[in-house]
C-alpha positions as CSV (number, residue, x, y, z in Angstrom):
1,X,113.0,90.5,83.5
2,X,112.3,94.3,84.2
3,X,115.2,96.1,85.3
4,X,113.7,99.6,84.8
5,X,110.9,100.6,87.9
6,X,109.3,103.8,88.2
7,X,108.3,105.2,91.5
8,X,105.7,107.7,92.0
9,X,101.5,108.3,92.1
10,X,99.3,107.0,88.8
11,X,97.3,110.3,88.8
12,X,100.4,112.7,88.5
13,X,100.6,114.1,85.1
14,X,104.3,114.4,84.5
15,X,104.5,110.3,85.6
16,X,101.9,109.9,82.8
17,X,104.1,111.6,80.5
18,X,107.0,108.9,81.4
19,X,105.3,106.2,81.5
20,X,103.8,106.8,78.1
21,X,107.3,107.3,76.8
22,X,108.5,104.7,77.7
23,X,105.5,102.5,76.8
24,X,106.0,104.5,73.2
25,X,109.3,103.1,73.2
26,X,108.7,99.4,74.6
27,X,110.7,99.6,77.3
28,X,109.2,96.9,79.5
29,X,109.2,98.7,83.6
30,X,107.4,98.0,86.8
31,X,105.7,100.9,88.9
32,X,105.7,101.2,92.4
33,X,102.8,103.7,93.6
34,X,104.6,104.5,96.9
35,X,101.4,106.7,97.8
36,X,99.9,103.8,98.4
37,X,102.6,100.9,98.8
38,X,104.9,103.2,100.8
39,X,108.5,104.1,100.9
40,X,111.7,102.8,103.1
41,X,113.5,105.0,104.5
42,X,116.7,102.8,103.4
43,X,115.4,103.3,99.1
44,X,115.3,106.9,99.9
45,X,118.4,107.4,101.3
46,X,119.8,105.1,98.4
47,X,118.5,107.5,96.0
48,X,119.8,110.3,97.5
49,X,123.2,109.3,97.6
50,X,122.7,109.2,94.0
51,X,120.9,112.3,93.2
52,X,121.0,114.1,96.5
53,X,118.5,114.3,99.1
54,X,117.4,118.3,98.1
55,X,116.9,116.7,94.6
56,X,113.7,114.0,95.7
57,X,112.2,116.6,98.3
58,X,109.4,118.7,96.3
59,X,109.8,121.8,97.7
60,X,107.3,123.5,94.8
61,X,104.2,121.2,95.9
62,X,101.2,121.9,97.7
63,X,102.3,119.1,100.4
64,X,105.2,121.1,101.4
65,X,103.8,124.5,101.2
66,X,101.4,123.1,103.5
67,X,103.8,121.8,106.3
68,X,104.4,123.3,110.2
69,X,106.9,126.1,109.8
70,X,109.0,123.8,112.3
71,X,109.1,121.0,109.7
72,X,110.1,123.4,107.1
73,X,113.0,125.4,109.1
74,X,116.4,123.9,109.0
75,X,115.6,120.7,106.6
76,X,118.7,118.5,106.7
77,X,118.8,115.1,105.3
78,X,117.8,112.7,107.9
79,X,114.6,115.4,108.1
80,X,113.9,115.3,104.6
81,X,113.7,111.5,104.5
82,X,111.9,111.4,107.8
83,X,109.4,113.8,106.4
84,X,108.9,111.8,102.7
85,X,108.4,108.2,104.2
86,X,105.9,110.2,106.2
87,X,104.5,111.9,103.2
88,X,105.4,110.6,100.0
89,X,103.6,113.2,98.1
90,X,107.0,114.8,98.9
91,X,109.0,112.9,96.7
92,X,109.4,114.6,93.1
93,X,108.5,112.8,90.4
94,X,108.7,110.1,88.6
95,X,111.8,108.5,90.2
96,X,113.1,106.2,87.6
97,X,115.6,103.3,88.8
98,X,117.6,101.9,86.0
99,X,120.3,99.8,85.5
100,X,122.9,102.8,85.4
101,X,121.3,104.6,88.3
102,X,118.5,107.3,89.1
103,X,116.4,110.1,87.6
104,X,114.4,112.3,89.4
105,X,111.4,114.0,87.0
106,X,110.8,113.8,83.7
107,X,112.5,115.4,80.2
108,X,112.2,113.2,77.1
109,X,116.0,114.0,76.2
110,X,117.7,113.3,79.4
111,X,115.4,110.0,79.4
112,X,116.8,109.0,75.9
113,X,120.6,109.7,77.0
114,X,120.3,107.4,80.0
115,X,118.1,104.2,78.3
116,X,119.2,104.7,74.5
């Protein structure tokens, strides 16, 4: 039974680097490409009351840079989510769910400290 799912695109490189640790590590996971699959409104908002909405919204990538002005200006939450199930390319990534909660990008050493 997998109890560890990654969220994000295949082609990004940092979810490449994650998934190939954890592969290295035989930590068995399930990937949810929500590029293509999509993303609830109702997961996001679960992960941000983990990690905090400002955490998931990639503010440094070209999808954002690229936004209206309007949809940029006064982000709150509710926007923010609105925005990436609109655009998941928005979300940062990889967004790992595990049994003791969420992580949002990928370091090798905060990876180890949460799955052992």
């Amino acid at each position: 039974m997998t109890k560890i799912t990654i969220n994000g695109i295949p082609n990004c490189d940092t979810m490449k680097k994650a998934r190939t640790w954890l592969d290295a590590r035989g930590m068995e996971h399930a990937f949810h490409d929500y590029k293509k699959a999509g993303i609830s409104a109702d997961r996001l908002n679960a992960w941000a009351d983990v990690v905090g909405w400002e955490v998931l919204l990639n503010k440094a990538g070209t999808t954002f840079r690229k936004l209206a002005d309007a949809d940029k200006a006064d982000i709150t939450r509710d926007k923010a989510i609105a925005l990436m199930v609109e655009q998941p390319a928005l979300i940062k990534r990889p967004v790992l769910e595990y049994p003791g909660g969420v992580l949002v990008g990928f370091k090798p050493e905060v990876y180890a400290d949460a799955l052992g």
